[in-house]
N, C-alpha and C positions, 0 to 999 in steps of 0.2 A: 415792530410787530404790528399786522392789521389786520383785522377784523370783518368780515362782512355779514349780513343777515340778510339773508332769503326766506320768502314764504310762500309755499306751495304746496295746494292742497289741506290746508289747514296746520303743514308741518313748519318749523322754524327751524333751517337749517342754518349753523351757525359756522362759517370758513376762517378759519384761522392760522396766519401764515409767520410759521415761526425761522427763522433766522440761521442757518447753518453753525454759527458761536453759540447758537443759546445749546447748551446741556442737555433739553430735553429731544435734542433732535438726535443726538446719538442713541436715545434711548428708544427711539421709533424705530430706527431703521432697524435694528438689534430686533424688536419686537415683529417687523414688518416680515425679516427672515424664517421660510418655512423651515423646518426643523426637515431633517436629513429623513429620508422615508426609508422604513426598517425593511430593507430587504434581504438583510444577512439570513435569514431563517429560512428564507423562500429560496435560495442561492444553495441553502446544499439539502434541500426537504426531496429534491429528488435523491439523493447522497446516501440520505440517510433510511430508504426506504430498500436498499441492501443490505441493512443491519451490521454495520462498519466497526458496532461493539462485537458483535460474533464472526465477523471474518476475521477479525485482526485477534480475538482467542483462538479460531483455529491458526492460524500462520503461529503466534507463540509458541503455542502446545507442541506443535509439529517442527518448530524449529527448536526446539530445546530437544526433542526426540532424535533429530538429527544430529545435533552437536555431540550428545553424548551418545549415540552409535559410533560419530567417529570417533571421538578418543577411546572409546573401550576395543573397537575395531583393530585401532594401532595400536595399540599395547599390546591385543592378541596375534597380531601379523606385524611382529617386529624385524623378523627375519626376512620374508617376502610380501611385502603389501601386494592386496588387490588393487582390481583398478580401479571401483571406486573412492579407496583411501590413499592411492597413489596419486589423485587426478586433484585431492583436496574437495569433490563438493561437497562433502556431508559437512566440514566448517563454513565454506564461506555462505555456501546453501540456506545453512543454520543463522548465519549471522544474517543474512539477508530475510530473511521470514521476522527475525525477531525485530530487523528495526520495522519493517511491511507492519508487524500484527501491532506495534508501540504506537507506531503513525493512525491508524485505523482506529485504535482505541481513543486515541488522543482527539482525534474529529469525533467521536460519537459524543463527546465531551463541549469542544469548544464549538460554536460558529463561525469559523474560519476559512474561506475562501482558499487561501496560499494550502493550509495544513490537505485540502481533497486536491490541489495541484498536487501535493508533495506523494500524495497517495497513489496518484495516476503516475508519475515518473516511476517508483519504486514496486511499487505492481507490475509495471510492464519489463522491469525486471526481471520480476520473479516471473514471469510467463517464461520468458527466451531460456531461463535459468532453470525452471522446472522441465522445457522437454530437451536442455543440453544434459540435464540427469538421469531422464528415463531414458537416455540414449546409450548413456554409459554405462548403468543398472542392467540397460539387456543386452548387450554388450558382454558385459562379466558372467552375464549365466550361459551364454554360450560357449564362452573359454572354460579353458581347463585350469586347473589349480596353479598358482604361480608356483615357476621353479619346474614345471613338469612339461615343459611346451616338447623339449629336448631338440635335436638338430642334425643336421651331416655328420655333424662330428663328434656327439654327445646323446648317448641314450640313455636316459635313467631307468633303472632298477622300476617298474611298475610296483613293488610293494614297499617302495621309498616315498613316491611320493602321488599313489593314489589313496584317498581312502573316499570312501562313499557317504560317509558320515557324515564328513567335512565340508564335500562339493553340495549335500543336502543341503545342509544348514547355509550353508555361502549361497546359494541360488533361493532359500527361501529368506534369510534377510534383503536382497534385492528384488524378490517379488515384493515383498513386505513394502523397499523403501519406492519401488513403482506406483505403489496406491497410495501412497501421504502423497507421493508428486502428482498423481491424478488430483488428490483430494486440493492440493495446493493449489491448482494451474485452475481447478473450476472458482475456488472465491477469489483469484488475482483476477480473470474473465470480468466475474461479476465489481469487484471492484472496480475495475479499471471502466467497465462500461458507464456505470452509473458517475463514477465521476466525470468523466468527460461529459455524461451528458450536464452536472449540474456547471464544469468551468463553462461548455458552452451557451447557460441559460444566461449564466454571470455577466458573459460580453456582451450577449442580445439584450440585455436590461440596460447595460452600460450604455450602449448604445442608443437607444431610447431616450437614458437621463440624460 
């Protein structure tokens, strides 16, 4: 180990050069290390300026309303399902919303990069998934009651199987489920926008560090 002293400007600068074995140089270089610069906060601050805790309560709310339309739906059209409950989107629809609104919830929570990827795959989901429902929604209010189409060779009785009552209420639970799909496919939009914008801030920084 050696030593030098300089003096300049009235100052004593004292050089000391320590030895790769000696103990305190592992403890320089340790110290020498800038500490990791906190950019998790700034990575999803555009993220979370969509309010990712109230999109992902509405996608819950809204897929729980689904799920159990369909099962009460089929239990009451056991005999002939519609085509909404024949087609199955009011489960998988439902199942999808609720993991959508768990994920969103889960980021307004943690700092996590992956968790607003995971948000943007599953969002854009629910986009394709929301307007292949309002398709089949209007769909079914233009048809007639199932069981009544009848054919060449088959004409039903019209006081078998119309009633006015029935086609009301069946054309107004799929107006109904046309505006949770509206209400759905605007905060997947917003979700899915803001996160893309924060995964692509993420690589611009990467890129940078």
């Amino acid at each position: 180990m050696a030593a030098t002293v300089t003096d300049s400007g009235g100052v004593r600068i004292i050089t000391e050069v320590i030895p790769a074995t000696d103990p305190r140089a592992a403890q320089l270089a340790s110290s020498s290390v800038p500490p990791a610069p906190a950019v998790s906060s700034f990575q999803v601050r555009g993220f979370r300026k969509a309010q990712p805790k109230l999109l992902g309560t509405i996608h819950i709310v809204t897929g729980i309303i689904h799920f159990c339309l369909g099962i009460i739906l089929t239990a009451a059209e056991h005999r002939a399902f519609s085509l909404p409950v024949a087609s199955g989107i009011l489960f998988w629809l439902g199942v999808l919303l609720l993991v959508s609104g768990s994920l969103l919830v889960e980021s307004d929570k943690r700092e996590n990069i992956l968790l607003v990827k995971a948000c943007c795959v599953v969002n854009a989901g629910v986009i394709l998934s929301t307007l292949v429902a309002t398709l089949i929604h209007a769909t079914a209010i233009t048809r007639s009651i199932p069981g009544c189409d009848g054919g060449p060779l088959y004409q039903p009785r019209q006081e078998w199987c119309f009633n006015a009552n029935t086609k009301v209420l069946s054309n107004g639970l799929d107006a109904v489920a046309v505006l949770f799909c509206l209400l759905e496919f605007c905060a997947a939009v917003a979700a899915l926008a803001f996160g893309c914008s924060a995964v692509r801030r993420h690589s611009y920084m990467r890129m940078v560090l």
